[in-house]
N, C-alpha and C positions, 0 to 999 in steps of 0.2 A: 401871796400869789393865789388864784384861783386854782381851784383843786376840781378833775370830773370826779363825780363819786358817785354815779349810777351811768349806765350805758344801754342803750336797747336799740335792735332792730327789729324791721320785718323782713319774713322771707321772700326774696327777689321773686317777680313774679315775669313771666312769659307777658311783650305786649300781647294783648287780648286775649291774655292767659287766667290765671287765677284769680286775677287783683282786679279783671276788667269791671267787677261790679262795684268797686271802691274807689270814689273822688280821692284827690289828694288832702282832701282838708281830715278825712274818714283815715288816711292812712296814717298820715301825718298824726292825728288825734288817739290814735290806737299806742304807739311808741312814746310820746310824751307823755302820755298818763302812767303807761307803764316804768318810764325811767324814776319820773314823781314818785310813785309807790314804791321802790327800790328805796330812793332813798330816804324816805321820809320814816320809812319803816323798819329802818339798819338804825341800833341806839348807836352803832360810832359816827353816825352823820347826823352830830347834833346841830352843825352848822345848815345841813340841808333842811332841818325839821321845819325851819318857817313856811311861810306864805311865798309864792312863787310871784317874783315884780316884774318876769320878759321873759316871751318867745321869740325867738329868734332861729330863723328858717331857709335854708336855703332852696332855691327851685329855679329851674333853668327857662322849660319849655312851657308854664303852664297856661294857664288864661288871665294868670293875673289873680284883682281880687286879695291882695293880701293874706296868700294861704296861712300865714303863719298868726294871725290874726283870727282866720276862721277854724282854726285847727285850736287855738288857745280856747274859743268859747263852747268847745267841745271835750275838753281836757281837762280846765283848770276855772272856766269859771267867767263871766262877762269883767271882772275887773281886773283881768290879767290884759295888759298891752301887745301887740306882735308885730315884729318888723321883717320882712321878707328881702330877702339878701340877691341879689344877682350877680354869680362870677361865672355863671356858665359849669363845666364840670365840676369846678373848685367851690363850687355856691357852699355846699354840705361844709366843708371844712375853713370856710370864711366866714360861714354864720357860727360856727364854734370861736376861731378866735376873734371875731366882735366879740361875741357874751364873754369871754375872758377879759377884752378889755372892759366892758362894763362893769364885772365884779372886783377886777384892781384898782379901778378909776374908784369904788366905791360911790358909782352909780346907780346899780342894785346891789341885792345879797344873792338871791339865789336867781339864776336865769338856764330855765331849757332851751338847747337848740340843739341845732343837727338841720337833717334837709329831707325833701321830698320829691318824689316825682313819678309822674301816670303817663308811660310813653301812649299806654292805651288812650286815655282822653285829649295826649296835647290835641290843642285847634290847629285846623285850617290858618295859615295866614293869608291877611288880608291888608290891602292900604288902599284905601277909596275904594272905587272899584275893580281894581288887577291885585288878582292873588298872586302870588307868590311863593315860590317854595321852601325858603328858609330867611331869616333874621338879618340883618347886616350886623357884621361886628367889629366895623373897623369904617373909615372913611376914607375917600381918594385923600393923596395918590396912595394908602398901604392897600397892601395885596390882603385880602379877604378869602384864603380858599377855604372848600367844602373840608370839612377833619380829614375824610377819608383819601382826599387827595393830595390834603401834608404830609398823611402817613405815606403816601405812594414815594412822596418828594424826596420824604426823608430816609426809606430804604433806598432809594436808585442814589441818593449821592453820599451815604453812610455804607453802601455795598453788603447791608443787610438782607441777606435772601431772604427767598421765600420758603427754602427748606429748614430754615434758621428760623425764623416767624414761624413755621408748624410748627417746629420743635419745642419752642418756647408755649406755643396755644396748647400741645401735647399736655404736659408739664403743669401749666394753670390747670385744666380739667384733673388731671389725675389727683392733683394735690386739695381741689376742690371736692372730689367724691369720696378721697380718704379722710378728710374733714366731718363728714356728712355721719362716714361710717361708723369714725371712733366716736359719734355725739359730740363733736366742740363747738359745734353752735346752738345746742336746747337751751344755755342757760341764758342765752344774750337776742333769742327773739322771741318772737311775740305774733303770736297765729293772728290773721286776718282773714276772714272767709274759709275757703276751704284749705288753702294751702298749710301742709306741713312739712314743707321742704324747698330750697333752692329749683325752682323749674328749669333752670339752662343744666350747663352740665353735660352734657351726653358724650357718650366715648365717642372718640375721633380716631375713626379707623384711617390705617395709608391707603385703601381704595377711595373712601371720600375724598381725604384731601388732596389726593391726584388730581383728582375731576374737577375741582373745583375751579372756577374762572377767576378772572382778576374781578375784585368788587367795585374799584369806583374811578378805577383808570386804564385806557386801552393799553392791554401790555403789563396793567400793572400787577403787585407782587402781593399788595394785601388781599386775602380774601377773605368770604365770611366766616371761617375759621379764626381768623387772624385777627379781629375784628372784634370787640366787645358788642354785643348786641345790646339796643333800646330795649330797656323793661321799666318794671313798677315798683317801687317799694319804698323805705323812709325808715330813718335812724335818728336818734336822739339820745341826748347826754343833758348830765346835770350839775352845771358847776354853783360852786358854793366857795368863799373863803374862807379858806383851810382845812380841816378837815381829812379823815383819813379811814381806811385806806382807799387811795385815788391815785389819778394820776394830775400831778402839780402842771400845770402851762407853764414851762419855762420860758419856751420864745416863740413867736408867729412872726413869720415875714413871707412879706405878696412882693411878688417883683413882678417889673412888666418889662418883658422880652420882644423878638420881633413878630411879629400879627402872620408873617407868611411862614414861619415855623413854630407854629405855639406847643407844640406836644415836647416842645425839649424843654421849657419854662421850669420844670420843676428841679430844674439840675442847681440853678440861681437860687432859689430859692430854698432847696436844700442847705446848700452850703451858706447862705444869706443865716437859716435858724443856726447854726453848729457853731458859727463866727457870733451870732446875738449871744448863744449861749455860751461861750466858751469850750466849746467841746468838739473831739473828732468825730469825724463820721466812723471810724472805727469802735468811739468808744460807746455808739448807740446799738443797743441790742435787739431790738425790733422793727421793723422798715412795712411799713404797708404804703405803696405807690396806687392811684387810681391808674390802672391797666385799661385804657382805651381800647392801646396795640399793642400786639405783639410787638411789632419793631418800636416802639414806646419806651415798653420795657426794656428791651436790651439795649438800644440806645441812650436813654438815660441813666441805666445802672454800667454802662461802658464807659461813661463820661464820670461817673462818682466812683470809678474805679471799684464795681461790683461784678461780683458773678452770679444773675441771677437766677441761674438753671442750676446750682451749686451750694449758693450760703444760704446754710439755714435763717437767715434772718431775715429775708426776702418773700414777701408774702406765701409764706409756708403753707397756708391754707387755702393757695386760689385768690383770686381778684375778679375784677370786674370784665375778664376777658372770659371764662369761665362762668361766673353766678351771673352774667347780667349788671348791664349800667344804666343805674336811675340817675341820670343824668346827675338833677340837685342833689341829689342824696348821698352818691357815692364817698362822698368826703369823709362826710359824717361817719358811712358804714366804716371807713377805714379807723376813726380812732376807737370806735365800736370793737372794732378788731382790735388794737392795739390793749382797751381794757381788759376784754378776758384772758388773750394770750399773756399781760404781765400782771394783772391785778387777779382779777379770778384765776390764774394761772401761778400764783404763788411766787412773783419773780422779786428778790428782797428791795428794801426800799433803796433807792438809789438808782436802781435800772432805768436807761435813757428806752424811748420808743420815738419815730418820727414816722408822721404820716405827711402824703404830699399827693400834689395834683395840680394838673393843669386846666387852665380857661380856653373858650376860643377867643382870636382876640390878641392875643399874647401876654395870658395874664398866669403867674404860679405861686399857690401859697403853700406853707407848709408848718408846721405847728411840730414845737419839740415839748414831749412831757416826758414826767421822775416821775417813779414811782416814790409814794410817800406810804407809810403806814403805821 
């Protein structure tokens, strides 16, 4: 089985924040080299020491262009190949288990991927002449809503408040700046321009969030609090067969859900990797969820019978409701996460982690790794 045995991020950036003077292929190209160097430079990743044969990228919003393509010949070198992934939120952690499958298939040996994305440069869309304001991702007759108004959908008939949704956005921040404070993320990113730290984050006082309005429905319950915010940034991993210490791909399963509630996708597909793998959701000891929403989260860890304001195994260091969501790339950051918190984190071999996320669309994958060593 393919084993990750290097991981790297950058740190999340403010749209037209820190990262605005870095294309995706520049961000993208900063983290790939650096996960390369990782391993190529650890003597227990003797399987990682070859020649790099695929990038593999995921990116949601960008211009195209085969970022992962133009990001390899900045990386690794014009005879390295790159395929760019589109699952929408889930791109980052669907272009990790493609390369999984590529190195069990023994179609390469070693292959980077992870994901990217620059909320600062997505374009303008366009079709002929009439712009338009976002993508289609679904076709008549399914229902095609805006994210922010499944989220609306799915609090008013889940009866998930909006005191409940602070509480939870409360919670991600605080866990994200305690993070920050104890240094759990120096050894897993990698500076890009000026930034030396996570830009979102900010304390959320109960004066703010009173004030705040509903964000993307009259009446409604999410707001920008509640709300992962569009940023910048890009992660990357490096798998290799066998090898150690890493974390092994046990199982990846994408399931596709219904297109008018896609933010619960990842509850299937949870359970889809546990049932591939043989294993309870009990018996897995790390959990990193792509945090869109607040009501996301608690909805989905309601339904996998979690408490996610409770278990410590529930994105203990903040999500993408807190640090910022690079669209393509969040995936990716979560197995990022999942390496240092059990691999650089000392956790013995054997310990399950799962990461997961949703697509727009109705699409959710999710990837089960052991720690080997």
């Amino acid at each position: 089985m393919s084993v990750v045995v290097a991981a790297r991020r950058t740190w999340t950036g403010r749209r037209g924040g820190g990262h605005a003077g870095a294309d995706e292929a520049r961000l993208a190209a900063a983290v790939l080299s650096a996960a390369a160097h990782d391993a190529a430079h650890d003597a227990a990743h003797d399987a990682a020491a070859g020649p790099v044969d695929e990038v593999v990228l995921g990116n949601a919003a960008g211009h195209g262009g085969n970022v992962a393509r133009r990001a390899a010949l900045t990386a690794v070198g014009r005879h390295v190949p790159g395929m760019s992934v589109d699952r929408q939120c889930a791109s980052g952690l669907a272009a990790v288990g493609t390369a999984a499958a590529l190195v069990d298939a023994g179609h390469a040996r070693v292959v980077l991927a992870g994901g990217v994305e620059s909320a600062t440069r997505a374009p303008g869309r366009a079709h002929g002449t009439l712009g338009y304001d976002r993508a289609s991702f679904t076709a008549p007759p399914w229902a095609d809503p805006e994210a922010g108004r499944a989220a609306d959908r799915l609090a008013h008939e889940r009866g998930i408040s909006r005191a409940l949704q602070h509480r939870y956005a409360v919670a991600s921040h605080e866990r994200l700046r305690a993070a920050h404070t104890a240094g759990r993320f120096t050894t897993e990113t990698v500076a890009v321009g000026p930034l030396d730290r996570d830009e979102h984050a900010p304390a959320l006082s109960p004066r703010l969030l009173d004030r705040l309005p509903g964000a993307f429905s009259p009446g409604g319950t999410v707001t920008a609090a509640s709300a992962a915010p569009a940023a910048d940034g890009a992660a990357a991993v490096v798998l290799a067969p066998g090898g150690a210490p890493g974390l092994r791909v046990r199982t990846v399963a994408t399931v596709a859900g219904d297109p008018a509630m896609p933010l619960l996708t990842p509850v299937s597909a949870v359970r889809a990797a546990c049932a591939r793998g043989g294993v309870r959701l009990a018996d897995v000891a790390a959990l990193e969820l792509v945090e869109a929403f607040a009501v996301q989260a608690l909805a989905v860890a309601g339904d996998l019978g979690v408490d996610p304001l409770t278990d410590p195994r529930w994105n203990p260091d903040g999500g993408a409701l807190a640090g910022g969501h690079p669209f393509g790339a969040s995936g990716a950051v979560a197995v990022v996460r999942l390496f240092s918190r059990l691999v650089r984190g000392g956790a013995p071999a054997g310990t399950l982690g799962l990461a997961a996320a949703a697509g727009t669309g109705g699409i959710g994958v999710a990837v089960l790794v052991e720690v080997v060593r």
